[in-house]
N, C-alpha and C positions, 0 to 999 in steps of 0.2 A: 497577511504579514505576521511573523511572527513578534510577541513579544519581548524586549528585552531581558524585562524579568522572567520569562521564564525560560530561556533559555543558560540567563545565568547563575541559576539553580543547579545545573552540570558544569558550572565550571569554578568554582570556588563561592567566597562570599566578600561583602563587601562592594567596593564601588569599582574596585578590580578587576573585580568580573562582569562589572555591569558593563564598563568601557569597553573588556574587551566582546561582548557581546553585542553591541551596539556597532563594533568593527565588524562584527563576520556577517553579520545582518543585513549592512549596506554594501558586503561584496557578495553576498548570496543577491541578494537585490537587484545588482546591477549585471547579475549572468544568466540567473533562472528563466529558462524558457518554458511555461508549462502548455503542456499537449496532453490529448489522450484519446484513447479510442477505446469507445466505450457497444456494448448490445443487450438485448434482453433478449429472449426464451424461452419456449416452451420447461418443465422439468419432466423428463420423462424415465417413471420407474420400471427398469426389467430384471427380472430372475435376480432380484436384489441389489441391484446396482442403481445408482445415478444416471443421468445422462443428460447431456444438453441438446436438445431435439436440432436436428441438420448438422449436428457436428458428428468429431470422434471424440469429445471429451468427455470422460468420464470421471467421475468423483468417489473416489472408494475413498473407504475411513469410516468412524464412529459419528469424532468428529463432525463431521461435514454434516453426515446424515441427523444427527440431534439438530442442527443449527436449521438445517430444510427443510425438516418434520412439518407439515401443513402448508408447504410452498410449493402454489401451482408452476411455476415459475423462476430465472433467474434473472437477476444484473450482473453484467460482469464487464471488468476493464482495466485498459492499462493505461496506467499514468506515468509521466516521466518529468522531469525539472531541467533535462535536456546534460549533452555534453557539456558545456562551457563548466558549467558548474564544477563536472571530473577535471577539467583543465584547469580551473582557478586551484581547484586544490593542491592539485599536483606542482603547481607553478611559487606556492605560497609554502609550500615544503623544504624551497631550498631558501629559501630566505628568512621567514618566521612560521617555527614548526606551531608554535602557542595557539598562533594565529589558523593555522592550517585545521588543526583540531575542533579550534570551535566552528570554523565555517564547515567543517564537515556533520559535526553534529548539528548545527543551524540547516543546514540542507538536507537532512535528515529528519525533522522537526517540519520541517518548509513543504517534502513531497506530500508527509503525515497529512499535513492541514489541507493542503490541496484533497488530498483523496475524500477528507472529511465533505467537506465541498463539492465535491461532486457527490457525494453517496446523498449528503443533505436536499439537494438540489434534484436528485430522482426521489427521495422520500416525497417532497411537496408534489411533484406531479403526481407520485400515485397517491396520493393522500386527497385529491382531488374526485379521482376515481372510488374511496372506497377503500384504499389498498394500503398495505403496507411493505416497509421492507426491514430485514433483520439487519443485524450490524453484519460488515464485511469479514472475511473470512481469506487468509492468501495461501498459497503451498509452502507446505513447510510448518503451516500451524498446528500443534497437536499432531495425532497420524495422517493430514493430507499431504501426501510426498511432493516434497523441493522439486523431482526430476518429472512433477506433472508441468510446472514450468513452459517448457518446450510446446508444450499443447497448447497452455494459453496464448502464448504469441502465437503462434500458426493460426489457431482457430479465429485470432482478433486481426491478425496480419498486421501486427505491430512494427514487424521487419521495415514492410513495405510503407506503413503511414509514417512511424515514428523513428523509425532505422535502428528499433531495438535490437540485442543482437544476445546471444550466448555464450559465457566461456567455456569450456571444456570441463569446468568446475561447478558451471549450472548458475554461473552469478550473472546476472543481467548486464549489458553493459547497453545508456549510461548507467552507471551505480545507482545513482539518485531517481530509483523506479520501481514500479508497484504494481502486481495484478493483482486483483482480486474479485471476490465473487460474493454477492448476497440474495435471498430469496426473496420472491415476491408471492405476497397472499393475503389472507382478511387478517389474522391474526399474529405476523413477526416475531419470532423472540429477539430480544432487545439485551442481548448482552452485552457489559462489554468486552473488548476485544481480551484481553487477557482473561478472562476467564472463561471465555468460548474456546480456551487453550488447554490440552489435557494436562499439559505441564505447567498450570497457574499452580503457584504457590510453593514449586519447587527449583523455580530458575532465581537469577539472584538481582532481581527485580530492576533491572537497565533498564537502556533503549530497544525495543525489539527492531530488525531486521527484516521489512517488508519484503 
């Protein structure tokens, strides 16, 4: 669950924003479906490339490769907070836009935390074993290309578990969705997510766009 306050840190100050944060909180609340489908993997290096061993997926980039560096291994998955949620907002648009804004951002914050959640939740099991895993990484971060997208669903059949879908624009539809991929090894680098980004420190420090 997300916190009040910190969600109405994006939306003004005062108790203004706490109210209306404490609104789009209990309408994200009462629509959020969370699901996901999630695999791990061999990493398998050839003639300089990534790859995730039974798949076609491939991982090119600097990026990616720094964040792998000593990973025998990957996690990778996708998570979603379901359609209702793209419906409530769209719904809450024609009636109170205020309102619409924050439960977008709230939902947004919402799939965040989930994903953390799951990543945490594979860190403990392999933390059992011995093992580590690096903070997550999605398309689109630094030079891993948005249009590798299409690969991760395919490869996780997000289509078919979670009825993730494609636009023509490469944006996932629901909205409120997330792949992404981290390594598994003895040693993890533990960045965090923005600065596993080659564009840390030149973007203008928002919400990122999983």
């Amino acid at each position: 669950m997300i916190a009040a306050e910190e969600l109405a840190k994006y939306l003004g100050k005062g108790n203004e924003a706490l109210a209306l944060a404490e609104r789009a909180i209990e309408e994200v609340a009462a629509c959020a479906q969370e699901k996901c489908v999630e695999a791990t993997a061999r990493l398998v290096r050839e003639n300089g490339t990534l790859r995730v061993e039974n798949t076609m997926l491939e991982l090119p980039g600097r990026d990616i490769a720094d964040l792998l560096e000593g990973s025998d291994a990957v996690y990778y998955f996708c998570a979603t907070i379901g359609a209702e949620v793209d419906r409530t907002i769209e719904r809450l648009k024609l009636s109170d836009l205020t309102l619409a804004y924050a439960v977008d951002l709230c939902a947004g914050l919402w799939v965040d935390e989930y994903c953390d959640r799951l990543e945490n939740a594979m860190r403990a099991k392999l933390s059992e074993k011995g093992l580590s895993l690096t903070s997550r990484f999605s398309c689109g971060y630094g030079d891993l290309p948005l249009v590798l997208q299409s690969e991760f669903l395919e490869t996780l059949k997000a289509d078919r578990f979670l009825g993730i879908r494609l636009t023509a624009g490469g944006m996932m539809i629901p909205s409120k969705t997330v792949t992404a991929i981290a390594g598994i090894g003895t040693s993890g680098k533990q960045k965090k997510r923005c600065e596993s980004c080659s564009k840390y420190g030149s973007c203008d420090g928002g919400l990122c766009s999983d």
